[in-house]
DOKOL-487797 format. One line per field, with one value per residue (C-alpha): residue number from 0; x, y, z; residue in three letters. Coordinates in steps of 0.5 Angstrom, whole numbers. Layout:
N
mimar = [NUM:...]
x = [X:...]
y = [Y:...]
z = [Z:...]
tivo = [ALA:...]
REM end
This chain:
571
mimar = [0:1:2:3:4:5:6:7:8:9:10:11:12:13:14:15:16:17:18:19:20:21:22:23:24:25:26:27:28:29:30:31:32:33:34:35:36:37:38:39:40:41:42:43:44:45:46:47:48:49:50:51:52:53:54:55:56:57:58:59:60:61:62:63:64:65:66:67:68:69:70:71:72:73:74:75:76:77:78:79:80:81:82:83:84:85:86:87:88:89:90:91:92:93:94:95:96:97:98:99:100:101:102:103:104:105:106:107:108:109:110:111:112:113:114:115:116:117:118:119:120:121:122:123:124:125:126:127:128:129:130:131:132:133:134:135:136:137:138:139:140:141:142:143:144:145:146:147:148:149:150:151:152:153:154:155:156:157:158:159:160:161:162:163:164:165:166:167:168:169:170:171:172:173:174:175:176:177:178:179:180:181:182:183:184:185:186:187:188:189:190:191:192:193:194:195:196:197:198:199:200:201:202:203:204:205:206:207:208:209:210:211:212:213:214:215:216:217:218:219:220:221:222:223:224:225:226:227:228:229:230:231:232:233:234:235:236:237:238:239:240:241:242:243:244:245:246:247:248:249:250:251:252:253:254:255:256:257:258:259:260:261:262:263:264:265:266:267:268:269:270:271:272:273:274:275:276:277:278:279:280:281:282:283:284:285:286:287:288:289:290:291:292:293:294:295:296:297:298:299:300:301:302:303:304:305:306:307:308:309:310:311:312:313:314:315:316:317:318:319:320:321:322:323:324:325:326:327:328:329:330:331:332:333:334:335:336:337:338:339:340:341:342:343:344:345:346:347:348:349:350:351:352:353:354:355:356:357:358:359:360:361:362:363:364:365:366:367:368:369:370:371:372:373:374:375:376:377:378:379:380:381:382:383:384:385:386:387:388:389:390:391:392:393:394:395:396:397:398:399:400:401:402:403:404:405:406:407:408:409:410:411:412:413:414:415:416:417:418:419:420:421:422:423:424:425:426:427:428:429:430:431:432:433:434:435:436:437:438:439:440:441:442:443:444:445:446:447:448:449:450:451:452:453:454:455:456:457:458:459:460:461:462:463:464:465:466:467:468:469:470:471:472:473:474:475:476:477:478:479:480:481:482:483:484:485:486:487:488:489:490:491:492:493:494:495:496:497:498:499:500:501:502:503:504:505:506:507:508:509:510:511:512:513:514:515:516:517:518:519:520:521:522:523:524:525:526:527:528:529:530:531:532:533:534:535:536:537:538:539:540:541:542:543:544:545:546:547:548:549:550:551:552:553:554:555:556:557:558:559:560:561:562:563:564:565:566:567:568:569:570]
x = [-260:-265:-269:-261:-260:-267:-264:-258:-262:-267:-261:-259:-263:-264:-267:-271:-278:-279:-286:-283:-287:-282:-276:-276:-276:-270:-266:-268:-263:-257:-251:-246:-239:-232:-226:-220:-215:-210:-217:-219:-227:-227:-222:-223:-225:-228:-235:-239:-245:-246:-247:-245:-246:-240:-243:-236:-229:-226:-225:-220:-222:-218:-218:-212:-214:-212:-205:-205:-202:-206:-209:-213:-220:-224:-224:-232:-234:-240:-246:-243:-244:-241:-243:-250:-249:-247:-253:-258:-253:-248:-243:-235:-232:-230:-225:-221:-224:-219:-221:-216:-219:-223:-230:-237:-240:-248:-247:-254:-253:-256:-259:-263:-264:-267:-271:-274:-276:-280:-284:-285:-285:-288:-281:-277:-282:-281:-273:-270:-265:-260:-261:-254:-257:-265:-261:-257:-263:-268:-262:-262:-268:-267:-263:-260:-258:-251:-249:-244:-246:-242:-244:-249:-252:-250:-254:-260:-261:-265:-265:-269:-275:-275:-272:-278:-283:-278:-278:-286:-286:-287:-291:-296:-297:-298:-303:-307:-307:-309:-316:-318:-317:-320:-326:-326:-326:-332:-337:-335:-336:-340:-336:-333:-327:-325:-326:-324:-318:-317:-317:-312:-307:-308:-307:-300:-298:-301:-297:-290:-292:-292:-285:-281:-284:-282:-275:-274:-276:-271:-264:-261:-255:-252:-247:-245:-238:-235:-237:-241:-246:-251:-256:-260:-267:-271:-278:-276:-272:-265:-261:-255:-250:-243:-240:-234:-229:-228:-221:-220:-224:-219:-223:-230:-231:-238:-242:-248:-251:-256:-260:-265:-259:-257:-264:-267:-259:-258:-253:-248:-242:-236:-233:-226:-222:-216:-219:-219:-227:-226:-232:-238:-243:-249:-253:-258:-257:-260:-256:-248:-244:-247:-247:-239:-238:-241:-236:-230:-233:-233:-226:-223:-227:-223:-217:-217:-220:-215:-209:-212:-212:-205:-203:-208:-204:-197:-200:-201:-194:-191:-195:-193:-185:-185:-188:-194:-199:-196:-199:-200:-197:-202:-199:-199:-202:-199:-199:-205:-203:-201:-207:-207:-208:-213:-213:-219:-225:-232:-235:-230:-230:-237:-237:-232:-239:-241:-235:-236:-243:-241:-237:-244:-247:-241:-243:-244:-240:-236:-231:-225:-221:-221:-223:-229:-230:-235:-237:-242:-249:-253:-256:-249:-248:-254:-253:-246:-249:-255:-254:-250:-256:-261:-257:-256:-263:-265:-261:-263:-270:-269:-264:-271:-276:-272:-270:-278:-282:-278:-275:-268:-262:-260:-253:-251:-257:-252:-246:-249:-251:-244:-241:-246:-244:-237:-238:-243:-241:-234:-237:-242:-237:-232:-237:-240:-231:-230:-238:-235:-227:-228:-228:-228:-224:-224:-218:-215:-211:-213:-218:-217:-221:-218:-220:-218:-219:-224:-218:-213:-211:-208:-210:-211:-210:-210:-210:-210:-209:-215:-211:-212:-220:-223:-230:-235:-241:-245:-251:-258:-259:-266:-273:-270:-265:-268:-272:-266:-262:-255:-252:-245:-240:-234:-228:-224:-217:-212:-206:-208:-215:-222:-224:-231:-234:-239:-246:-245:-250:-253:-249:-250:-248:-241:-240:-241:-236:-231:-233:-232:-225:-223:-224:-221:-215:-215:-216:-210:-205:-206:-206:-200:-197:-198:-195:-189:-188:-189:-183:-179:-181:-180:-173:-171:-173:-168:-162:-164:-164:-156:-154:-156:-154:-148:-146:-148:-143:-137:-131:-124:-118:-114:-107:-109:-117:-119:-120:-127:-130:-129:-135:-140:-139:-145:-149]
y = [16:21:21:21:27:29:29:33:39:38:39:46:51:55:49:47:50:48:43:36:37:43:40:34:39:42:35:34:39:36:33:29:31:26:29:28:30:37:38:45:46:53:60:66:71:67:68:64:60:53:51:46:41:36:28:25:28:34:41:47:54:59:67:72:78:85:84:78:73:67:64:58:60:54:46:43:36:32:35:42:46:53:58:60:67:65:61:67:73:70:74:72:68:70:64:58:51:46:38:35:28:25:28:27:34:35:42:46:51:57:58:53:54:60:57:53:59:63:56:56:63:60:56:63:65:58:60:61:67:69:78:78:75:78:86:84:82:89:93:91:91:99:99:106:109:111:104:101:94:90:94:92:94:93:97:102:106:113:116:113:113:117:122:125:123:128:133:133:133:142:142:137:140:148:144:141:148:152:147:147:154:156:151:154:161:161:157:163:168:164:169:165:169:163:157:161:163:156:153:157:156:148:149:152:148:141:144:144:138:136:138:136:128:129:132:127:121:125:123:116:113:107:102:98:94:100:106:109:114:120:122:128:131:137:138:145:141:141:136:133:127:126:119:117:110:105:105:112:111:113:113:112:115:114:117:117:123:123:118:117:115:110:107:107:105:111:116:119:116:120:117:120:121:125:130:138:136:129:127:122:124:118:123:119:112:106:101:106:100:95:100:101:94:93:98:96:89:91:95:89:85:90:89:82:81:86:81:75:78:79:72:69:73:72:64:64:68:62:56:61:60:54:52:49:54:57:63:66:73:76:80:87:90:94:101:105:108:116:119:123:131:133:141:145:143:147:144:146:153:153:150:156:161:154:154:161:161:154:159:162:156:151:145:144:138:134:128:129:122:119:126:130:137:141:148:152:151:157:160:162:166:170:175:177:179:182:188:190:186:190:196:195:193:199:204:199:202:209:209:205:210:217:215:212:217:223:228:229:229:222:223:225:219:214:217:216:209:208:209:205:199:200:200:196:189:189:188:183:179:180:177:172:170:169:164:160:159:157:149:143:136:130:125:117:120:128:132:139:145:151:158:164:170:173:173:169:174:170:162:159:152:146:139:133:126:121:117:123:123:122:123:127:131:134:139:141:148:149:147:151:148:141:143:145:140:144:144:144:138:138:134:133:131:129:134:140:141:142:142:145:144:151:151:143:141:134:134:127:125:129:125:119:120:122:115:111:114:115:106:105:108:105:99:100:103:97:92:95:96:88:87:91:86:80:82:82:76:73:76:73:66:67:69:63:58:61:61:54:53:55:52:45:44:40:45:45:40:44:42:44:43:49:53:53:59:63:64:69:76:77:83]
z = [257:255:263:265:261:264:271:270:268:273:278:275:278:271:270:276:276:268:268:265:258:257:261:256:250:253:254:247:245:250:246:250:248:250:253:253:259:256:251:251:251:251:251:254:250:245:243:248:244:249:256:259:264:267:266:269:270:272:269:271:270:268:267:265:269:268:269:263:269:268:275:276:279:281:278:277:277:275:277:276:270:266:261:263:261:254:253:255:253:248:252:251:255:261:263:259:261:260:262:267:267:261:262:258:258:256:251:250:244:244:238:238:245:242:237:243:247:241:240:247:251:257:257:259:264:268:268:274:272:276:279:274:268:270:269:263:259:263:260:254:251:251:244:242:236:239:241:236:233:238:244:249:254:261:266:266:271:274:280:286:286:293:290:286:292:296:290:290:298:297:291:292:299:296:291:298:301:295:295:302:302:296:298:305:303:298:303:309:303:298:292:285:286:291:286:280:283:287:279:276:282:282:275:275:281:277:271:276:279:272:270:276:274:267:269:274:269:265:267:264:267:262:263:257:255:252:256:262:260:263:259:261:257:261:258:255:249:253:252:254:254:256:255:257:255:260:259:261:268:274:280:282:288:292:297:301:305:310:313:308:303:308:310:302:299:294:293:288:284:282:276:275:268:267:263:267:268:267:271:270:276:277:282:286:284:287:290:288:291:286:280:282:281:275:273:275:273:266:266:269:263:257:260:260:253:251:255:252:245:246:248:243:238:241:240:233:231:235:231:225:227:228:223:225:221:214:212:206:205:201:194:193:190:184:184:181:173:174:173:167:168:163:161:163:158:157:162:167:166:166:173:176:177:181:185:186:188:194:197:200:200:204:207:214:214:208:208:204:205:213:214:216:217:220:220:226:224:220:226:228:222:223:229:226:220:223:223:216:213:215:214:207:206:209:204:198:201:201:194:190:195:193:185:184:189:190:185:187:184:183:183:190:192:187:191:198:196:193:200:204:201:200:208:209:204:206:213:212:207:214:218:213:212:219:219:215:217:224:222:226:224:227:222:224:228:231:233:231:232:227:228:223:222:215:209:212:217:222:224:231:230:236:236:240:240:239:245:250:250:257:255:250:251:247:249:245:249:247:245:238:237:238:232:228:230:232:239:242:244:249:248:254:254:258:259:253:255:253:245:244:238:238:235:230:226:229:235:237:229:231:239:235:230:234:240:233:231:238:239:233:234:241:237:233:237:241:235:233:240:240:233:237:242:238:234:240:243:236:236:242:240:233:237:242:235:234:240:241:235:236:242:240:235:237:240:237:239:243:248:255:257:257:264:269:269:274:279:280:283:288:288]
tivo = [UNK:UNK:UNK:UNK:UNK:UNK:UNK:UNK:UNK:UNK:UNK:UNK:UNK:UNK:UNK:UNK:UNK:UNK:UNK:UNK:UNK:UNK:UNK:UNK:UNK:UNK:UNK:UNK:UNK:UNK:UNK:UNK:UNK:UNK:UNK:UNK:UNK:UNK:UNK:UNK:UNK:UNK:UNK:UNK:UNK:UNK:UNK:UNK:UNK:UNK:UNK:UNK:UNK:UNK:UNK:UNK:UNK:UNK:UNK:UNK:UNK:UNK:UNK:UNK:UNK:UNK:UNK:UNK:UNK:UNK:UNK:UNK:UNK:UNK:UNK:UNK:UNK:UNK:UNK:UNK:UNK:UNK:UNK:UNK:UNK:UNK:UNK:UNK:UNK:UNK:UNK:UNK:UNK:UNK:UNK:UNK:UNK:UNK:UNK:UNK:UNK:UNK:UNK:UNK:UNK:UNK:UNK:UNK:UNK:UNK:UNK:UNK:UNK:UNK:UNK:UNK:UNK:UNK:UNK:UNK:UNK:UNK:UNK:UNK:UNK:UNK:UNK:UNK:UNK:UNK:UNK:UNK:UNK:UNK:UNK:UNK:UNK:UNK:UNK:UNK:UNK:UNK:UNK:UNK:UNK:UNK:UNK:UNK:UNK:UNK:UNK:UNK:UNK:UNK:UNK:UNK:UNK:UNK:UNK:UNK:UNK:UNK:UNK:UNK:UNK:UNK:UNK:UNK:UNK:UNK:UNK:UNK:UNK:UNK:UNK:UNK:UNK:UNK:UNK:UNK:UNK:UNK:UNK:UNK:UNK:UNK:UNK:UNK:UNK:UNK:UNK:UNK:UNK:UNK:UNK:UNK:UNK:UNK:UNK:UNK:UNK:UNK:UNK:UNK:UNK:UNK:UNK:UNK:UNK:UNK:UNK:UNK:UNK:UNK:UNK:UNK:UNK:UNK:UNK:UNK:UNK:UNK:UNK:UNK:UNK:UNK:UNK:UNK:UNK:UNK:UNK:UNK:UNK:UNK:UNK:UNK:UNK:UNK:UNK:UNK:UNK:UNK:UNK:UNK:UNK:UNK:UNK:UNK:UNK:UNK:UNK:UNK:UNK:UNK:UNK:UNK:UNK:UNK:UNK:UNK:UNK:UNK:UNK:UNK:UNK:UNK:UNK:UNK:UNK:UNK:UNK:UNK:UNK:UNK:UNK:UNK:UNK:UNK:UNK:UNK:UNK:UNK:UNK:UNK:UNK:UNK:UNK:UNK:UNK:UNK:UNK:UNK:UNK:UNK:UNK:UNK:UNK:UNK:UNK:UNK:UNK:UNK:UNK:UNK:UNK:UNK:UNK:UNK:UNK:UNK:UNK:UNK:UNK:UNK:UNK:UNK:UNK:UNK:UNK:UNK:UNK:UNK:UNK:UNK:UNK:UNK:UNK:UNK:UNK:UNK:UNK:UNK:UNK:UNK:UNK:UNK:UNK:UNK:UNK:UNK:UNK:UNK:UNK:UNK:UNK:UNK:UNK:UNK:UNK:UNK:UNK:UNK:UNK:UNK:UNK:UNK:UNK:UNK:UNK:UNK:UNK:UNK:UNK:UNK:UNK:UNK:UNK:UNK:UNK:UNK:UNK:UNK:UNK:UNK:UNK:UNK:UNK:UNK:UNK:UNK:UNK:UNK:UNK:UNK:UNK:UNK:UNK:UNK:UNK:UNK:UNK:UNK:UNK:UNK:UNK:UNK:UNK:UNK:UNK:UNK:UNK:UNK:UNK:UNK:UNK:UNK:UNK:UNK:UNK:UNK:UNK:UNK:UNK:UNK:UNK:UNK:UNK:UNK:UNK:UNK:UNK:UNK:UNK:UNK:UNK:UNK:UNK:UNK:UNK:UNK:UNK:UNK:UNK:UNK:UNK:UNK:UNK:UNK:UNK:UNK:UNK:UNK:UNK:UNK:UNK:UNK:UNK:UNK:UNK:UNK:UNK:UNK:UNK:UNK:UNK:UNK:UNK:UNK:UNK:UNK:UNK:UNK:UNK:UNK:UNK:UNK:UNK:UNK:UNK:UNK:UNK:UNK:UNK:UNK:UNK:UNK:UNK:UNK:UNK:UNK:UNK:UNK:UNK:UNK:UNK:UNK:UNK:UNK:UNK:UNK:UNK:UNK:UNK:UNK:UNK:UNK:UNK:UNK:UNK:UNK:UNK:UNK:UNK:UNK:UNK:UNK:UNK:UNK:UNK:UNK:UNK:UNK:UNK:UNK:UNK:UNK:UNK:UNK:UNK:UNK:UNK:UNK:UNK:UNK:UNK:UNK:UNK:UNK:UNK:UNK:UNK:UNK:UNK:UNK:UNK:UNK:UNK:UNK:UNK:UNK:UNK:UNK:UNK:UNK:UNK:UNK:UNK:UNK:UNK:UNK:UNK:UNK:UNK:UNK:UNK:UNK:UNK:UNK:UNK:UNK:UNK:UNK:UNK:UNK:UNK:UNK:UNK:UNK:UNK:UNK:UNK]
REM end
């Protein structure tokens, strides 16, 4: 059995190049399972954990495609073999595997597959890894902060390597001017003027050549199973990155231009969202037509799960009708005690000058229930206030120099300064007002970006559905801004419009939430959307009870048969 099991393996081309000592290790792992025909070994969707080989019998595979139309892909027998990726991955089921024929299958589990390769690393080295599976492991050794627990990475690419040697073709060559020249004219003039001059300008194009490789280096796109991304970071401290959900993709439109695209395989992707400027440019790429199938691939991925949730969901809502899984309705939990309210005490009215002074000191970002807010970052404050600033620090001067230096009369001195302030405060408070009232706020639901004018003037208020997001971007503009953490971030939206978020502190704290709120309010409204359609369904199978019901009943005595219905009109 165990030199059967041995041969098995040995057939699978993961398997093929192993040495005997480490494929005995693996077969060691196998374990036969028995199937019956109508057996279900795995549904689509569900998190995949084993690999299987096909011993004896027959399987059918079958995948819900985006359209939730069930389709049978292929059939395997004895010999063949599934769920590759899931040993290696852990990726969901892409398909349901259902046994027409009683079948005896070798499982192979991932865990302690793992555990095998962390005793004997020179196992993985040996394994004969597909180019999928090879670039899905490369991309996902790259973990960034901005993923989600559940989000992996799927493909990492930057520009074609031929792109930079283009970009430094210039560059270089200027360098290897300036060298045999430099060279040339101090061995016709013997003067270090030549040499000094040739170092310096060999420097500053060394420094260019410098700058345009780490520039180049730079710019990231990303494919995960949520999103694409392009991540852009120049060597002075600018940095950008726009993100748009793979549920928003319209359209991706490729180009190659020139011969030199044609004979290297690089070019541009156009990815398409609905949004004003609803695109994702992957500029340069290697292989663009691979990249775009990638993508699609991944969208197709996000439809068929959502389908196949659904229709897991419209199982168990059935089982629960027909009785076949009770489930318990959990109680309600009572309402919480009406809160008493308290009448002001002494700490409470010593805490008023403390509420005051937060006035001038508020938050840059606070929650308040599902809410957050954000206002612009201090830097934003200064340069409105710069100048009645400076203005009343200067009168301050002049009052202290011409009371304490001069003998003046000091009431029209008090007078003059009086004056200044009664203008120079109300312009500084209106500034400072105008700061602190423009703020941002991302809710369950919303995102919303209010504007006022200082002491409630007039509000400028708009809002937009978390549904109609295309993509967020957010962009730190200088090596100063990098330091002190602040940027701008870009909402666009379907239909109402780019929302900007101007001078945020942490900007990629803030596209991250506002990518979180916005996947869990796709997720319930989709949730709630197949709720809806269960209902209905369910509805449909309570009249067909009644009217079942009621036609099954014996019909009354009657003294004449009753007539034949008349035929049907054709249409």
């Amino acid at each position: 059995m165990f030199r059967e099991i041995m041969e098995q393996l040995r057939q699978i081309p993961l398997f093929a190049k192993l040495k005997r000592d480490d494929l005995a290790a693996v077969a060691k792992l196998v374990k036969r399972e028995e199937y019956r025909p109508g057996d279900v070994v795995c549904r689509q969707g569900e998190a995949g954990d084993f690999m299987y080989v096909v011993e004896k019998g027959e399987l059918q595979i079958l995948q819900v495609d985006s359209q939730g139309v069930e389709r049978e892909v292929s059939r395997l027998g004895p010999g063949e073999y599934f769920g590759e990726t899931s040993l290696l991955l852990g990726e969901p089921r892409d398909a349901t595997v259902r046994v027409t024929q009683e079948a005896s299958l070798l499982s192979l589990n991932k865990d302690e597959f793992e555990s095998l390769l962390d005793r004997r690393s020179r196992v993985f080295d040996d394994l004969q890894l597909r180019s999928d599976v090879r670039r899905k492991l490369r991309a996902r050794r790259s973990r960034f902060k901005w993923l989600d627990s559940d989000e992996v990475v799927v493909l990492r690419e930057r520009r074609h390597a031929v792109i930079m040697i283009r970009v430094l073709t210039l560059p270089c060559f200027a360098l290897l001017v300036v060298l045999v020249g430099s060279l040339y004219w101090y061995r016709t003039s013997g003067t270090m003027l030549a040499l000094v001059a040739g170092a310096v300008l060999s420097f500053v194009l060394l420094v260019v050549i410098a700058f345009l490789v780490a520039d180049s280096r730079d710019e990231r796109y990303i494919v995960t199973n949520k999103r694409v991304v392009r991540r852009e970071h120049t060597p002075l401290g600018r940095e950008s990155r726009v993100d748009a959900p793979l549920r928003t993709i319209q359209n991706i439109q490729e180009s190659q231009i020139g011969l030199l695209a044609q004979l290297y395989d690089f070019g541009d992707l156009i990815i398409e969202t609905a949004g004003e400027r609803g695109h994702v440019a992957f500029r340069e790429i290697p292989n663009p037509e691979g990249v775009r199938d990638i993508i699609f691939e991944q969208v197709r991925r996000l439809k068929s799960e959502a389908k196949v949730a659904e229709r897991m969901a419209i199982r168990r809502d059935l089982q629960q009708y027909f009785e076949v899984q009770a489930r318990e309705k959990e109680a309600a939990e009572p309402p919480p005690p009406p809160k008493r309210r308290l009448r002001p005490t002494l700490s409470a009215w010593l805490s008023a000058p403390l509420r005051a002074l937060s006035y001038f000191l508020p938050p840059l970002r606070y929650e308040h229930g599902e809410t957050v807010t954000w206002r612009k970052h201090w830097i934003a404050l200064l340069k409105p206030i710069a100048i009645p600033t400076l203005l009343l620090i200067l009168a301050t001067g002049v009052v202290i120099y011409l009371l304490f230096r001069t003998p003046v009369n000091w009431v029209p001195t008090l007078v003059g300064y009086g004056v200044a302030l009664v203008i120079l405060l109300p312009w500084w408070l209106w500034e400072f007002d105008d700061w602190q009232n423009d703020i941002y706020q991302v809710t369950s639901t919303r995102i919303i970006d209010v504007e006022r004018l200082p002491f409630y003037m007039r509000e400028d208020r708009r809002e937009a559905s978390l549904g109609m997001i295309q993509n967020v971007k957010f962009e730190i503009p200088s090596t100063l801004a990098r330091f002190l953490n602040y940027g701008s971030v870009t909402i666009e939206t379907a239909g109402v419009g780019a929302f900007t978020f101007d001078c945020v502190k942490d900007p990629r704290g803030v596209q991250g939430e506002i990518f979180r709120r916005m996947e869990a309010f796709q997720k319930q409204q989709a949730k709630m959307e197949a709720e809806r359609h269960r209902s209905e369904l369910l509805d449909w199978f309570a009249v067909y009870d009644q009217v079942r019901g009621s036609t099954s009943s014996p019909p009354e005595s009657s003294s004449s048969p009753p007539s034949p219905p008349s035929p049907p009109q054709e249409t």
